[in-house]
N, CA, C and O of each residue as an XYZ file, in Angstrom:
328
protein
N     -33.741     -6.706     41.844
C     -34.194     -7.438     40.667
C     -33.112     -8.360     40.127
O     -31.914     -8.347     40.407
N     -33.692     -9.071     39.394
C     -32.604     -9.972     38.790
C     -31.723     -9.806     37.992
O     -32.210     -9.037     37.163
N     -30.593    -10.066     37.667
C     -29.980     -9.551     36.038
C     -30.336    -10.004     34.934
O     -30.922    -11.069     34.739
N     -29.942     -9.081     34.015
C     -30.788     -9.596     32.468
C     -30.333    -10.776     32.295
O     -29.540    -11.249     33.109
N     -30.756    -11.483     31.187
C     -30.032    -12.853     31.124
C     -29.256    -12.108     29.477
O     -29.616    -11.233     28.689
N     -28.246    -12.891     29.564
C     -27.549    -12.573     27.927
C     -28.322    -12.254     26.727
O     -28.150    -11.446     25.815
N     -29.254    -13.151     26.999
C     -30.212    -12.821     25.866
C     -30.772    -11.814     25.433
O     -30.738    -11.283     24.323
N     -31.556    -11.440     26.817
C     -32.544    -10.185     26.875
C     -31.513     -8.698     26.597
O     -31.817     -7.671     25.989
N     -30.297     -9.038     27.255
C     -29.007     -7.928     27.132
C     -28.688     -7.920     25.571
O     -28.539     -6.864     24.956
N     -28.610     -8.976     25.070
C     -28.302     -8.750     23.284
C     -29.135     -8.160     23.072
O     -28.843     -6.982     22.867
N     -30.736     -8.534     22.968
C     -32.033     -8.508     22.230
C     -31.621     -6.814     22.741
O     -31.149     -6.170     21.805
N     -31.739     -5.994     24.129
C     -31.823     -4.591     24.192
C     -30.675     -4.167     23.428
O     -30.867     -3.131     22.792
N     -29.785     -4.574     23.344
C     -28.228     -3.922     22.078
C     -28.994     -3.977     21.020
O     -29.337     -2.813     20.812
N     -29.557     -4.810     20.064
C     -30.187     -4.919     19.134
C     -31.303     -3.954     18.615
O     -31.481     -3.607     17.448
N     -32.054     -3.574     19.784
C     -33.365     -2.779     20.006
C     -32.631     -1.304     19.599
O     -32.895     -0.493     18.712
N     -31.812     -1.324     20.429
C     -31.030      0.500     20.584
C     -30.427      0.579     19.286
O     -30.741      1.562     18.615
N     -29.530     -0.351     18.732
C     -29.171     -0.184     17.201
C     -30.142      0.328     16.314
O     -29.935      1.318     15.612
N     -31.500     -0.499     16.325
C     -32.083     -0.027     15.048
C     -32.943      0.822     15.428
O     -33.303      1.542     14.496
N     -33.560      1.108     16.672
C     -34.451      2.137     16.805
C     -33.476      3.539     16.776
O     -33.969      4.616     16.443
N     -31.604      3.374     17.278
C     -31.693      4.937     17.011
C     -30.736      4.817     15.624
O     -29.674      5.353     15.307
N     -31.561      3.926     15.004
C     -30.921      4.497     12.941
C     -32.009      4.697     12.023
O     -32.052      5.067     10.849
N     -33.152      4.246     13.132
C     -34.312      5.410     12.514
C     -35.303      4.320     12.124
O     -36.358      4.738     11.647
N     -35.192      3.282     12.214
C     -35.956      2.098     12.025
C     -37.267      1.755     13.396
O     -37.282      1.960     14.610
N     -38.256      1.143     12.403
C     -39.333      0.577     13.499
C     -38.856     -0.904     13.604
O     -38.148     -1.611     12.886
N     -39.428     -1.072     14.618
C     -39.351     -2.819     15.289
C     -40.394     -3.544     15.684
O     -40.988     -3.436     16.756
N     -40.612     -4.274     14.827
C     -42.099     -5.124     15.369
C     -41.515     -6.424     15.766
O     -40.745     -7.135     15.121
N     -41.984     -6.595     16.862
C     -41.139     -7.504     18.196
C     -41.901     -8.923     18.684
O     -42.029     -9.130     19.890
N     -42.350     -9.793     17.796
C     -43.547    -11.043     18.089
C     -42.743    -11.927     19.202
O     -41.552    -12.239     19.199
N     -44.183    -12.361     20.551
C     -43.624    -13.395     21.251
C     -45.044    -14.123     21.794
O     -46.062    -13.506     22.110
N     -44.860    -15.653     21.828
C     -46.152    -15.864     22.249
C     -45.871    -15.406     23.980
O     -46.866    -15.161     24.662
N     -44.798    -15.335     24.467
C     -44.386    -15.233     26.049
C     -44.849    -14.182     26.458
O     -44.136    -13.276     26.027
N     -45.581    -13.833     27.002
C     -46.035    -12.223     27.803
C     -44.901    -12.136     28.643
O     -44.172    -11.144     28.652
N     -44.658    -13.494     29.603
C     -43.730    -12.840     30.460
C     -42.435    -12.654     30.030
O     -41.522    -12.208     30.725
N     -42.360    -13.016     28.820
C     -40.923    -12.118     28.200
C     -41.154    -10.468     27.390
O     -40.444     -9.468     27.293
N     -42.207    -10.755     27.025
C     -42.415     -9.086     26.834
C     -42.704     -8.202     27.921
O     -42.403     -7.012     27.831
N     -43.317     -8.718     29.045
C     -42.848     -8.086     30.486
C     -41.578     -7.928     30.916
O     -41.454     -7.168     31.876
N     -40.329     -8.563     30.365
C     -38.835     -8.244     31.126
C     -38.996     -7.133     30.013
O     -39.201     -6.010     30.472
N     -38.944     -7.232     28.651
C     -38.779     -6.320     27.544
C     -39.255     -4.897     28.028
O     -38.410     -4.007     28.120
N     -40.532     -4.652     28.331
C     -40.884     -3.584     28.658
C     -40.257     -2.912     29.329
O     -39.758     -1.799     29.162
N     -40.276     -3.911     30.492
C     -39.219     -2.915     31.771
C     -37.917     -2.890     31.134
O     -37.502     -1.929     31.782
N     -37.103     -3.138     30.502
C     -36.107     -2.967     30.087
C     -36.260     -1.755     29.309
O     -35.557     -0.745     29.326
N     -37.653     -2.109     28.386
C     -37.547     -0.221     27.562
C     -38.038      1.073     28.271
O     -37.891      2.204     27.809
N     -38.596      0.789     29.364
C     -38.413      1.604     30.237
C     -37.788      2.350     30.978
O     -37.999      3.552     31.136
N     -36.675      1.455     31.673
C     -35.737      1.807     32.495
C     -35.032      2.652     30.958
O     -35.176      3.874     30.925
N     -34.519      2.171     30.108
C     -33.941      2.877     28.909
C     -34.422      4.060     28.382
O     -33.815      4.675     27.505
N     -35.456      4.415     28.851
C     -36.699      5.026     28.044
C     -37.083      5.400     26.539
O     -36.968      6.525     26.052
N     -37.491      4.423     25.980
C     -37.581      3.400     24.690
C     -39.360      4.097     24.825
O     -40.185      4.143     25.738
N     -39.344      4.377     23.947
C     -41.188      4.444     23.894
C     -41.638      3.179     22.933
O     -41.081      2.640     21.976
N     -42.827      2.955     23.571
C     -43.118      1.767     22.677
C     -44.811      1.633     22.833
O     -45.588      2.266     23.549
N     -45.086      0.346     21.685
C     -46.443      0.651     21.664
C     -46.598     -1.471     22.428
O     -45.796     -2.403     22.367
N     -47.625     -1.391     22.870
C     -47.967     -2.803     23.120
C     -48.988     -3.721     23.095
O     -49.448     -3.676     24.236
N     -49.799     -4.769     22.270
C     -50.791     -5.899     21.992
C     -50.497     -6.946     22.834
O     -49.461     -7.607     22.754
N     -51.137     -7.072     23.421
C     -51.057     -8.711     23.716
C     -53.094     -9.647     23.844
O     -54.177     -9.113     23.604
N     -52.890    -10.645     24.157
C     -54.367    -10.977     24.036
C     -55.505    -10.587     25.160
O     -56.687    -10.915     25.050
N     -54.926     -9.787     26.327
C     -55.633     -9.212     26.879
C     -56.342     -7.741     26.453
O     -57.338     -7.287     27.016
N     -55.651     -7.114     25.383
C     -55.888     -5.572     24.775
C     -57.250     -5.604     24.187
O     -57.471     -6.278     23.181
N     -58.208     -4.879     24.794
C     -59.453     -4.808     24.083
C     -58.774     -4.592     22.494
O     -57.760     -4.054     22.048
N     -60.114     -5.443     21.846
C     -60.412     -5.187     20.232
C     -60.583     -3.591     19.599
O     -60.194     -3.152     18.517
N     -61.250     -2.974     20.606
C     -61.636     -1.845     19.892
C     -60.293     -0.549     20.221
O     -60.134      0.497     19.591
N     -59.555     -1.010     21.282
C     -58.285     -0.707     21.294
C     -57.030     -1.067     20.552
O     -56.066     -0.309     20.444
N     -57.102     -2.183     20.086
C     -56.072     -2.846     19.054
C     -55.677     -1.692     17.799
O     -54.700     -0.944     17.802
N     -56.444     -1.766     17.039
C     -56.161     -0.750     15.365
C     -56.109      0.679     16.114
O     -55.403      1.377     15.385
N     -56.500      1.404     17.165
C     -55.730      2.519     17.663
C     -54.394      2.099     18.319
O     -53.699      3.113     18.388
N     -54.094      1.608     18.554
C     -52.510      1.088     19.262
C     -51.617      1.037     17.571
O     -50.558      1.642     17.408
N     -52.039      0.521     16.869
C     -51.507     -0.061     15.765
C     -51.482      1.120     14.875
O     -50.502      1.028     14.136
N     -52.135      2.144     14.660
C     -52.296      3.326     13.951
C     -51.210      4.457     14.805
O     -50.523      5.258     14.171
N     -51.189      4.382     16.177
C     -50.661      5.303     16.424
C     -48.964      4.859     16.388
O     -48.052      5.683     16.321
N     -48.784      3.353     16.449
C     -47.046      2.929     15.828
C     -47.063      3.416     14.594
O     -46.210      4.268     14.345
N     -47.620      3.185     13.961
C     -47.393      3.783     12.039
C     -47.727      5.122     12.322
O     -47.176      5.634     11.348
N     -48.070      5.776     12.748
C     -48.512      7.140     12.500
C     -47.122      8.123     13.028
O     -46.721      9.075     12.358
N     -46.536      7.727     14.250
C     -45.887      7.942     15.135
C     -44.747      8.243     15.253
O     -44.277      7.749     16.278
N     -43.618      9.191     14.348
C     -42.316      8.342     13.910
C     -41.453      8.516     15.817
O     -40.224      8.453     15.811
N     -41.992      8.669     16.909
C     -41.203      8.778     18.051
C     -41.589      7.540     18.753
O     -41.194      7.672     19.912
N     -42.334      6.084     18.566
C     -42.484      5.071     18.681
C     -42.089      4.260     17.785
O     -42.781      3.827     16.864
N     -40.713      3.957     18.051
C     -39.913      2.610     17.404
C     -40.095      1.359     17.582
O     -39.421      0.564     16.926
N     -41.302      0.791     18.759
C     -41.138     -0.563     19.187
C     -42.304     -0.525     19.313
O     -43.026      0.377     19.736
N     -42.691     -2.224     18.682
C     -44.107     -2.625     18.644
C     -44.177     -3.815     19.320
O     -44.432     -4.736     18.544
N     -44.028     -4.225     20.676
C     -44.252     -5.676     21.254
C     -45.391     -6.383     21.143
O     -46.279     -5.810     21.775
N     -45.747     -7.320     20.651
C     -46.943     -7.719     20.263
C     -47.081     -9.191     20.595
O     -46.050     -9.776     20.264
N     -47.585     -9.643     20.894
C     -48.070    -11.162     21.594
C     -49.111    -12.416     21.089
O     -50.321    -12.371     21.309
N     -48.687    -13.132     20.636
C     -50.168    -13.643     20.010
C     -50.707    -14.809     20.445
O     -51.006    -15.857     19.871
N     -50.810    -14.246     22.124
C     -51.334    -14.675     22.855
C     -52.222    -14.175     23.649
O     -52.760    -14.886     24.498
């Protein structure tokens, strides 16, 4: 695979700071394929997270979204508004 680019390497320093000081993260991009490096990045980390983008059924959306607020072991909300 490729290496992160600087960016994506800050943005995960950033992620790990506030998710382990106890904070949620709601994470907007119109780019899917940047919330696709993101993912795999919180993966390989193993980051639990919740995820929207404009393919997510409707009637799936407000359960995705209930179970980040409900959830305190899901710190990351990648969301797409696209």
């Amino acid at each position: 695979p490729a290496p992160a680019s600087a960016k994506l390497t800050a943005l995960m320093e950033m992620i790990g700071e506030i998710a382990d000081s106890g904070h949620k993260i709601l994470l907007f991009s119109q780019f899917v394929e940047m919330l696709t490096l993101i993912r795999t990045e919180l993966e390989k980390q193993k980051y639990p997270y919740a995820y929207i983008d404009g393919q997510t059924p409707a009637k799936e959306r407000l359960d995705r979204v209930n179970n980040f607020n409900e959830d305190p072991n899901i710190p990351i909300f990648l969301i797409s508004l696209k």
